[in-house]
N, C-alpha and C positions, 0 to 999 in steps of 0.2 A: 504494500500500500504506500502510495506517496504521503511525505510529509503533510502536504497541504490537505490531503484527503484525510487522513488520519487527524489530523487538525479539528477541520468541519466535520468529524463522525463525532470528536469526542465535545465539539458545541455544543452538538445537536440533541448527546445524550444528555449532557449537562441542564441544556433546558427545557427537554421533555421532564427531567425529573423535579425541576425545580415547577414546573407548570405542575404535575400531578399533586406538588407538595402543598402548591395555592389552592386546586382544585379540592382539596379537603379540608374541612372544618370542624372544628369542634359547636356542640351546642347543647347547652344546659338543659335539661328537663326537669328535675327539680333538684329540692336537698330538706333536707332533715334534722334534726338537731337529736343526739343520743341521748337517753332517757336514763340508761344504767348509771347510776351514783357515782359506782366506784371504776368507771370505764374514763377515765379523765385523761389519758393519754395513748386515745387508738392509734396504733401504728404499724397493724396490718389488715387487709379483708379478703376474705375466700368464699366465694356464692358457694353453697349448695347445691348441689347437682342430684341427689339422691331425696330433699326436703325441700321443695321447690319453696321459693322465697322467705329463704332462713338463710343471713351474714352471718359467718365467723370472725370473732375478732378479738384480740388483745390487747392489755397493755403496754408500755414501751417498760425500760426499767422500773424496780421498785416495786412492784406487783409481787405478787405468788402465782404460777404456774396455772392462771386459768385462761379459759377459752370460755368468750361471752358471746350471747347469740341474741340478733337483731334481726329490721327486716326494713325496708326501703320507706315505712315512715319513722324508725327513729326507738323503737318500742323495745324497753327493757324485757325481754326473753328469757332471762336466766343465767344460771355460769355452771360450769362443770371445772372441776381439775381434774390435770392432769397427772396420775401415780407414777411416781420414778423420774418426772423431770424437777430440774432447777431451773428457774428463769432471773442469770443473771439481765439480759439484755436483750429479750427479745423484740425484734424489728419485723418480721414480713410472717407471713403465713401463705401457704398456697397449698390448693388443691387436687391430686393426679393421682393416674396407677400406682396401688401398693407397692407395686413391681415384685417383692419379694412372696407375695399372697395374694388371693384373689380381693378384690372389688378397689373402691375408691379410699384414699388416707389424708388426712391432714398432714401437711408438713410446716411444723412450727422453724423458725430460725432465728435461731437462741446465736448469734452474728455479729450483732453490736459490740464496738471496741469504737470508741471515741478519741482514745488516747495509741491505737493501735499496739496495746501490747499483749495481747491474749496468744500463748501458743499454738490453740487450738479454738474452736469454735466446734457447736454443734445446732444441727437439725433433728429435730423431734419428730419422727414418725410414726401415728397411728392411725386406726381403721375410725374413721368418720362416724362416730356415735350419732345415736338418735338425737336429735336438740331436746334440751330441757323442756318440762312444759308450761313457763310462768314467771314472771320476775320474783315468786318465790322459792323459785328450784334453783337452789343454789348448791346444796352437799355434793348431789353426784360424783361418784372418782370414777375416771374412763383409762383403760389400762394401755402403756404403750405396746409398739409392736416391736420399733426398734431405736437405735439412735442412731445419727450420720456423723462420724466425728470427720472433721475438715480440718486439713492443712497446709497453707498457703504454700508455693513453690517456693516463691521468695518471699516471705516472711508474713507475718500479722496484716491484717487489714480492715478497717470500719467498714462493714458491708449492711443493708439495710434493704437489700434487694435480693429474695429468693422466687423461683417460679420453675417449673417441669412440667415438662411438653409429654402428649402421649405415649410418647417412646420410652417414655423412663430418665431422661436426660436434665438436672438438673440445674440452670444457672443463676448465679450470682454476681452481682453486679457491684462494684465498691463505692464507696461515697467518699471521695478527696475532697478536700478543701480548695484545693487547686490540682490546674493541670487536667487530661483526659481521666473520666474512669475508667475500671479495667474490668472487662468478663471473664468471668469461671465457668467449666463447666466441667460435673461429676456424675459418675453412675450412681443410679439409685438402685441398683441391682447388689451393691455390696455397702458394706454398711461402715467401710474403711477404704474410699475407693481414693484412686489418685486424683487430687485438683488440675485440671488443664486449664493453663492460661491462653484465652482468647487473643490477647493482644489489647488495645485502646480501643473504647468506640468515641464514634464523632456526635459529643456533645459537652457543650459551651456549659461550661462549669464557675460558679462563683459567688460568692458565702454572702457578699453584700447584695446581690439579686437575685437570691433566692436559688439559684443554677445547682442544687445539690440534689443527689439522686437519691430518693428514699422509697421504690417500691415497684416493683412489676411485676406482671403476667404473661403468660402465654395463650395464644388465641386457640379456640377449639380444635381447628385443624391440625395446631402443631406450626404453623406457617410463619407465625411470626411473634416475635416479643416485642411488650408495649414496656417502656420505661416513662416512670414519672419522676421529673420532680417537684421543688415547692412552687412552681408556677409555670410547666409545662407539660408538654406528651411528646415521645421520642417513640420511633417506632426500626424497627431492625428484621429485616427479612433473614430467617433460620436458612442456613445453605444446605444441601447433602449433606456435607462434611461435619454441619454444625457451627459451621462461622457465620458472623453477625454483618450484615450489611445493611446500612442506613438505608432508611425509606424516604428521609426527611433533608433538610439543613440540619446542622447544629446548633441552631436556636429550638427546634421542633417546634410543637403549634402550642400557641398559649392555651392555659385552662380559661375557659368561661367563668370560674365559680373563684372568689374570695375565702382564701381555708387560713384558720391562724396558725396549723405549721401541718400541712397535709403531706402524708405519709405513704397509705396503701390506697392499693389499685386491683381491681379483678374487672371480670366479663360474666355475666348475665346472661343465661339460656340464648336470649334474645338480639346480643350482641353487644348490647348495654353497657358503658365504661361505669364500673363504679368506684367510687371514688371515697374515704373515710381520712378524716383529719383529726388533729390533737384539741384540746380546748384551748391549749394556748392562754394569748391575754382577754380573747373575745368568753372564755369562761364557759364557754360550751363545746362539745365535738360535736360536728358534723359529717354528716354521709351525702353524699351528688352522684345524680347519675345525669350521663352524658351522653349521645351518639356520637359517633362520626361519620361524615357523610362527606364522598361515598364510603362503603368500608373499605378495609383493607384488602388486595386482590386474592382470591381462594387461587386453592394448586399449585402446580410443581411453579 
């Protein structure tokens, strides 16, 4: 190929992508305010898939090892703990194959390191209990299945972003203060498996405008990871191989909704972005849900 042609190829992709990037939007549908007392610092959410319209969700630090359950108006459901885990620091939660057992598991990610010096981190995995039935069902203990102890290639890392694709594949996502974050990604099939470094992805990182990444998911398909942080949406097409390729700019698209320090991210049967943030100095948490239009593209 000639230079000049290779030139104009690589324009042309440049601004078909940047046009697809305008071409989608974000748009509020509503939001909520969480009702649970002592839920004062959500900082993950995982839809249900098995109890249609029943949120999983936690506290960030400082908590005891529960798992609290809401629903898209906002409505205290209950809590259950969790037998055998610690929570020094948990950050994300997400929903996917057991891999090691049959049906669906929560996967808590017990991740956070602020100050980055934890040797290890772990992931709590169990079998997706029944939800509690009442904001007085609080005693339940739901038993794990296994735990995921994680260790970084090259050393400790603040991570606040866990999420697993169909396949079993789980990635994390790090929160710098500066500089690119960086993707992980681990078997859920072994419960001591090697961390692979992804490399950097391309997004605009920085503590005075909110540019921090605290939560993602993976879309039904398996096709692509959505990354949020405290005032955007990043999106990254999954390859064969498992590598992350930007959908977006490095700015990604702004959120529609005002969160005092928004956190976690999932998807809703329906495609639905949801959204859950901390109470922050506004003294309440909130839950948003969002479209995006168009969606994201299905298939290889």
């Amino acid at each position: 190929m000639r230079p000049a042609t290779a030139v104009r190829t690589l324009l042309l992709s440049l601004l078909a992508a940047t046009s697809r990037a305008r071409a989608q939007t974000l748009t509020l549908l509503d939001t909520a305010v969480l009702a649970a007392p002592r839920l004062v610092e959500a900082s993950g959410i995982a839809v249900s898939r098995s109890y249609p319209g029943i949120y999983w969700t936690h506290n960030d630090s400082g908590d005891d090892p529960l798992l609290y359950t809401t629903d898209s108006s906002g409505a205290d459901l209950g809590r259950v703990r969790v037998a055998g885990a610690s929570a020094i620091d948990w950050e994300d939660i997400a929903l996917g194959p057991c891999v090691i057992a049959p049906g669906h598991c929560l996967y808590v990610g017990d991740t956070g390191d602020n100050r980055a010096r934890r040797r290890s981190a772990t992931i709590y995995r169990l079998h997706e209990p029944s939800p509690p039935r009442g904001a007085a069902d609080t005693v339940r203990t739901v038993p794990l299945l296994d735990s995921i102890v994680i260790r970084y290639p090259d050393g400790p890392h603040d991570v606040e972003t866990i999420a697993i694709t169909p396949g079993g594949t789980i990635y994390l996502v790090s929160k710098p203060r500066s500089g690119e974050p960086h993707a992980f990604a681990i078997d859920a099939s072994r419960s001591a498996s090697p961390v692979v470094d992804l490399g950097p992805l391309a997004i605009e990182t920085g503590v005075v405008r909110g540019r921090m990444v605290t939560g993602g998911t993976v879309t039904a398909d398996g096709r692509w990871l959505l990354v949020r942080t405290y005032i955007g949406l990043h999106a990254f097409r999954i390859e064969t191989d498992g590598r992350l390729t930007a959908a977006w700019s490095r700015e990604g698209l702004p959120l529609p909704v005002v969160e005092a320090q928004g956190e976690g991210i999932d998807l809703d049967a329906q495609g639905r972005i949801v959204l859950i943030s901390e109470r922050g100095q506004f003294d309440h948490a909130i839950l948003s849900r969002l479209t995006l239009t168009p969606p994201l593209a299905a298939g290889p």
